[in-house]
N, C-alpha and C positions, 0 to 999 in steps of 0.2 A: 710821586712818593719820595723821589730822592730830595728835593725841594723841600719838602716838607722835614725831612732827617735834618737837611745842610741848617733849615731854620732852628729846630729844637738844639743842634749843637750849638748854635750863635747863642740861643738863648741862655744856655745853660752856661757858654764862657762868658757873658758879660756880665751880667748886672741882677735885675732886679731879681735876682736869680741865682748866681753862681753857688752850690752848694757848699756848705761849712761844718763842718765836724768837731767833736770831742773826743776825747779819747779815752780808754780803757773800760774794760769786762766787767761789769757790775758795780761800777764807779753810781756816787751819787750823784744826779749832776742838775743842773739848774741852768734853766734857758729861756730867752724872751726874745720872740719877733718884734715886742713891742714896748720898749723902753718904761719900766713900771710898771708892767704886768702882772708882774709876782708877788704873792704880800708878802711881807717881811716882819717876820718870826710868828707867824700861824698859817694852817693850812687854806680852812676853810672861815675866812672873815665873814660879818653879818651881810657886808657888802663888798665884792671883791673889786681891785680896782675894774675901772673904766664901765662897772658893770657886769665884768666876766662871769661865766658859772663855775664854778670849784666844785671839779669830779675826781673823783678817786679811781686808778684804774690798777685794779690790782688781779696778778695771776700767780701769787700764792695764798691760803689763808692768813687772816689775820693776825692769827695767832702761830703761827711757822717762827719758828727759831730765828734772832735775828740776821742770822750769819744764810738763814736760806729765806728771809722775808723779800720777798719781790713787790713794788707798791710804786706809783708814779702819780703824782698830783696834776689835772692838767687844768685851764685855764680857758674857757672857750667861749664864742661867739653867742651860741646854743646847746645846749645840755643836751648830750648823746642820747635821752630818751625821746628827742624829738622828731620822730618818725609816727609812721602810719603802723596797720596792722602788718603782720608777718602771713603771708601766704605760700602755697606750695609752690618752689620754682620750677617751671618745665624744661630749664635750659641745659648746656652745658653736662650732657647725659654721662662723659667719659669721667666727670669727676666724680660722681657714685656708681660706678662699675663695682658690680658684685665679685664679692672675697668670699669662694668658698668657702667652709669650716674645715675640709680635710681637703688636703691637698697628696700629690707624688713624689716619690722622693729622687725623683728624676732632678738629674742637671740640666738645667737648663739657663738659653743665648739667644737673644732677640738684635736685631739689624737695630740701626736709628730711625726713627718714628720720621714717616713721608713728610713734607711739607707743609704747612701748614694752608690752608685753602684761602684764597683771599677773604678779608675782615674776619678773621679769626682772632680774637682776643687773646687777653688771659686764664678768665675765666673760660671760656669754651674750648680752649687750647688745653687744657691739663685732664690727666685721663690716669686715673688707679691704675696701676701696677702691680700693685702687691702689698702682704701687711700683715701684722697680726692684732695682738689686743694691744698692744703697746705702740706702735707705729704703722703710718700709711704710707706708704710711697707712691711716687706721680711722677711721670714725665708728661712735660710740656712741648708744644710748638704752636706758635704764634706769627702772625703776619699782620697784625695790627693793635692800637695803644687801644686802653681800656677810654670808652667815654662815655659820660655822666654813670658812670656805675662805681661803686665801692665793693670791696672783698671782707668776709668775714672769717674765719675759722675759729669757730668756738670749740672744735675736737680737741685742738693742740695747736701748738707754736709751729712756724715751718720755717724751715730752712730751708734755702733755695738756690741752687747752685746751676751758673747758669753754662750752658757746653757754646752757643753762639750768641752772638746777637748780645749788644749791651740793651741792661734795662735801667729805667728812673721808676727807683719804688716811692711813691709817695704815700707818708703814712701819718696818720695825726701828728706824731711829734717830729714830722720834719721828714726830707727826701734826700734819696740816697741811690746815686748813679751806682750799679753794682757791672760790671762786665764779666765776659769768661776770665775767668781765672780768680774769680772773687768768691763770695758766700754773701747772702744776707740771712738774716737770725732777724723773726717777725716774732715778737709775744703772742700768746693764743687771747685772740676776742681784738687785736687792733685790725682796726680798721685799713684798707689800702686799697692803693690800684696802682697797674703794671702800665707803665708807657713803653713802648719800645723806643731804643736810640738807633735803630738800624731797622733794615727793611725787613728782617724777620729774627727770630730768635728764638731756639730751644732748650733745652735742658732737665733738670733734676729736682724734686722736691722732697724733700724728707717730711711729713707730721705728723709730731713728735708728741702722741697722747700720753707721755707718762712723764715723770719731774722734768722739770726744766736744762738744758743744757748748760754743761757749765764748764770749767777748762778742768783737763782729769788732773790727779793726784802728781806729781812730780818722784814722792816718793826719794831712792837713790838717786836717780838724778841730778837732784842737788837742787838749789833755788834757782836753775836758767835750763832755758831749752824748750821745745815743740812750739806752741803759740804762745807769744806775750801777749800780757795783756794789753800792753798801753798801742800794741797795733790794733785794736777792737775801734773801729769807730763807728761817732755815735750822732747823727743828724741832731744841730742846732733846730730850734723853734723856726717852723717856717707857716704862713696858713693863707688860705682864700676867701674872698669874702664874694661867695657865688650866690646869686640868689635865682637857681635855676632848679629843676628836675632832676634828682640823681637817684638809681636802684640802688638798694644796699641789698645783694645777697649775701647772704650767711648760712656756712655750711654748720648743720646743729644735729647730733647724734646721729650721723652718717647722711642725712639726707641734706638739699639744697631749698631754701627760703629766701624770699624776696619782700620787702617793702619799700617804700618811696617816700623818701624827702626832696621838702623843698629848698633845699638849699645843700650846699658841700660840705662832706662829715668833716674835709678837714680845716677846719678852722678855728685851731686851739692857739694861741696865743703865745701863750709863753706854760712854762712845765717843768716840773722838778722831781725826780725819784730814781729809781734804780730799772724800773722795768721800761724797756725802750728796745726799739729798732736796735739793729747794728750791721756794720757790714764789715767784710776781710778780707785782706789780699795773701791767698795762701801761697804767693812768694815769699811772704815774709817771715813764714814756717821755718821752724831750724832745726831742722832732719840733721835725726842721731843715729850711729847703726855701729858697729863691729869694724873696732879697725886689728882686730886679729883673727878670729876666725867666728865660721856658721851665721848663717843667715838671723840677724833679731826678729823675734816673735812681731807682728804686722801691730800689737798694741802700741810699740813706740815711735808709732807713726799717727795717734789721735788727736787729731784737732780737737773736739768737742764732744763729752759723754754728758749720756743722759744716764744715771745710775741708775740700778733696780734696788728690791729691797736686800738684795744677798749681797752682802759687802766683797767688792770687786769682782760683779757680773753686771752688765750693765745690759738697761734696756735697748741702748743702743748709743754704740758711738761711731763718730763720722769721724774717718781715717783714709788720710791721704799718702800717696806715692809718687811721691813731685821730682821732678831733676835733681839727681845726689852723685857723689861716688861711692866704687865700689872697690873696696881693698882688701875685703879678706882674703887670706894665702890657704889653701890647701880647703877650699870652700865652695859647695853647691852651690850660686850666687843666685840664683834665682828664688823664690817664694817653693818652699818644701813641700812636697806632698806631704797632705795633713786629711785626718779627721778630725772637727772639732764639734763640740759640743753647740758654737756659736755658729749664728747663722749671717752666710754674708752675699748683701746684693751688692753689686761692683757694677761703673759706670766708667766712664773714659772723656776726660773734656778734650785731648787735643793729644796726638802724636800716636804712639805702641804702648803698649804695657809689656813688661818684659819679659813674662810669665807666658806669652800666649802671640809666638814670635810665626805660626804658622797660619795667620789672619783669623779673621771670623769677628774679632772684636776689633769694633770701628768707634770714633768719636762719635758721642751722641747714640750708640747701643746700651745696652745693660746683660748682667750676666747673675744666677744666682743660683748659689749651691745654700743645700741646704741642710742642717746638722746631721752631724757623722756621717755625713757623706762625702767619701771620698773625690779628692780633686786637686790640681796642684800644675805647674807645668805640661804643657805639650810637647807631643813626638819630637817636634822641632826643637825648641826651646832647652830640651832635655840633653838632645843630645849635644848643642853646642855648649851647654853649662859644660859639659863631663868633659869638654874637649877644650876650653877652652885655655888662652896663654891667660898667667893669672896675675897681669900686669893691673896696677890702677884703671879702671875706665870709669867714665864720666856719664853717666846716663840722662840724656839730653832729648830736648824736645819731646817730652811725657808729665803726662798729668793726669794719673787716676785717684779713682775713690772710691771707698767703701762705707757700705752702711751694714752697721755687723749689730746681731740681735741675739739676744739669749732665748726666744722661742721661734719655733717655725715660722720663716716667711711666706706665705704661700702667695703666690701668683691669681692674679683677676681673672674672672672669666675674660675681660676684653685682652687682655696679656694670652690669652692661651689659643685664644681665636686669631689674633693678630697674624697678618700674614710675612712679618718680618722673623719671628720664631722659627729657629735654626733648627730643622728636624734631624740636621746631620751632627748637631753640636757633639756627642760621645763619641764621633769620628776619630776626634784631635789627642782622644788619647789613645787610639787602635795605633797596632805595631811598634808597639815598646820591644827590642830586642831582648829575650831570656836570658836573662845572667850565667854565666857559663861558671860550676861549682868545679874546681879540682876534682 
């Protein structure tokens, strides 16, 4: 195995190969693996060059405002209707794990998901979590690259964040090595498959059945700050010309489908539009917060919202808690005991979270409270806040994230069975000292 990693990384640093990007968030952008590709000033020509098929691949309506029209022209070997019939897939059973309709409104903390078993994929590696009508969530673990198979999500777009293990997502319009500490943003209905760059690799998925993600409002803050766009990148045209067996499953209104072509989905050419792959380096995030006093609300930590239809609730946005300082004077420092109305599952790629300083939450766990239910710091955590010197500190070696929802998230049956589910999680807020009144 290691042989086989040392060769994908040779591969990928030299040559016919080395990945190449564009830059910026919903940029229109225009790209050719193949010198003349692209026709030039229409979409779809009588004849596209070299022969190509001109498909349209779009994941808003046609008719969507242009400022929200999403639409990407690609350029390809074989027109994406070239498959077989679609059948029921029997595989990968942790990816349709039933979501009950009501759930408890228990707090609830689950360990990091075991190992992944040898030849374990992508797809048979990812297993529900939890969800509601608006979002699913999945965690992953994997111990082997996808082959001859393609991925489909026609529920929603996923984002995919990964806690170990680097991945090469290859996706019709080009590939894109994403590691821990990154993100990838997949449109809903592209096509893909997971290689691993390491001997295993797990992590976080977010999908995302309601509008599209988009960078949030700015607002007061002014025209700079949380994520730029122009760090958004954006895989140049790359493609294969396989003329081999490949499954395409496609997960289609909750269930799992399989059909088979004879040849590799990706092989588009060249391509031009706004809807497209992307990936992020949330180092690049520029964390704002209070340099006078009380803790900022966890919203000015949002990488990516997906809005709902109530103007500023969002279906869901992905918000991060990366390396910062902390300078408020005469200040709770830690994340405030709150009820909120929104609902948030919380995962951890690498280090502590600040909030939850008496263990229990580990890299590659999850955690998830759920509206107006109360939750906020532990015993621990609490009482070094109230005690602590309230000099500058630097809060280092921490990488968390949240996925926060304006309806209930409830948890999988396979999530509530898992034998990683911390039954002692409401422990961590037992023996808060009584406040002593005059």
């Amino acid at each position: 195995m290691g042989g086989e990693i040392a060769l994908k990384r040779l591969h990928l640093k030299l040559g016919a190969g080395a990945m190449k990007y564009q830059t910026g968030f919903l940029n229109h952008f225009s790209s050719e693996a193949v010198p003349g590709a692209l026709p030039i000033g229409r979409n779809s020509p009588q004849r596209a060059p070299f022969g190509l098929y001109a498909e349209q691949f779009s994941t808003t309506a046609f008719t969507a405002p242009r400022a929200e029209n999403r639409r990407s022209w690609l350029y390809r070997l074989r027109p994406a209707t070239a498959h077989g019939r679609f059948a029921a897939y029997a595989g990968a059973p942790g990816l349709t794990a039933a979501i009950p309709p009501v759930t408890s409104p228990n707090r609830l903390r689950w360990d990091p998901l075991a190992p992944a078993a040898p030849a374990t994929d992508f797809v048979d590696g990812l297993a529900a979590w939890a969800g509601n009508e608006g979002i699913t969530l999945h965690l992953y673990a994997a111990s082997a690259s996808m082959r001859a198979r393609a991925l489909q999500f026609s529920d929603g777009e996923l984002l995919i964040v990964p806690q170990s293990g680097a991945l090469l997502v290859v996706t019709e319009l080009g590939r894109m090595d994403v590691a821990p500490g990154h993100i990838a943003l997949i449109p809903r209905g592209l096509r893909f498959r997971v290689e691993l760059l390491d001997d295993a690799a797990s992590g976080y998925v977010c999908e995302n059945h309601g509008a599209p993600f988009r960078l949030p409002d700015l607002g007061p803050i002014g025209a700079n700050g949380l994520a730029a766009p122009r760090d958004f990148e954006i895989p140049e045209a790359w493609f294969e010309d396989v003329e081999e067996p490949c499954e395409l499953v496609q997960k289609f209104q909750g269930k799992l489908w399989s059909a088979m072509l004879d040849h590799s989905p990706f092989d588009v050419a060249a391509w031009h539009g706004n809807s497209a792959p992307c990936r992020y380096d949330l180092a690049r995030f520029n964390t704002l917060g209070s340099v006078s006093f009380d803790h900022p609300d966890p919203s000015i930590f949002t990488v990516l919202t997906s809005p709902s239809d109530t103007p500023g609730t969002a279906n869901c946005d992905f918000v991060i808690f990366p390396p910062r300082w902390q300078v408020a004077e005469d200040t709770f420092r830690p994340p405030w005991f709150h009820r909120n109305t929104m609902s948030e599952f919380m995962g951890l790629i690498r280090g502590s979270y600040d909030a939850k300083e008496g263990g229990g939450f580990a890299p590659g766990g999850a955690s998830l409270h759920n509206q107006m239910n109360g939750h906020g710091p532990d015993v621990a955590a609490t009482a070094r806040a109230m005690t602590a010197d309230l000099a500058p500190v630097k809060l280092e070696d921490t990488l968390a994230f949240m996925f926060e929802s304006n309806r209930v998230i409830r948890p999988s049956d396979a999530a509530l069975a898992a034998p990683g589910l911390q039954d002692d999680y409401d422990d961590c807020w037992q023996g808060f000292p009584k406040a002593k009144l005059p």
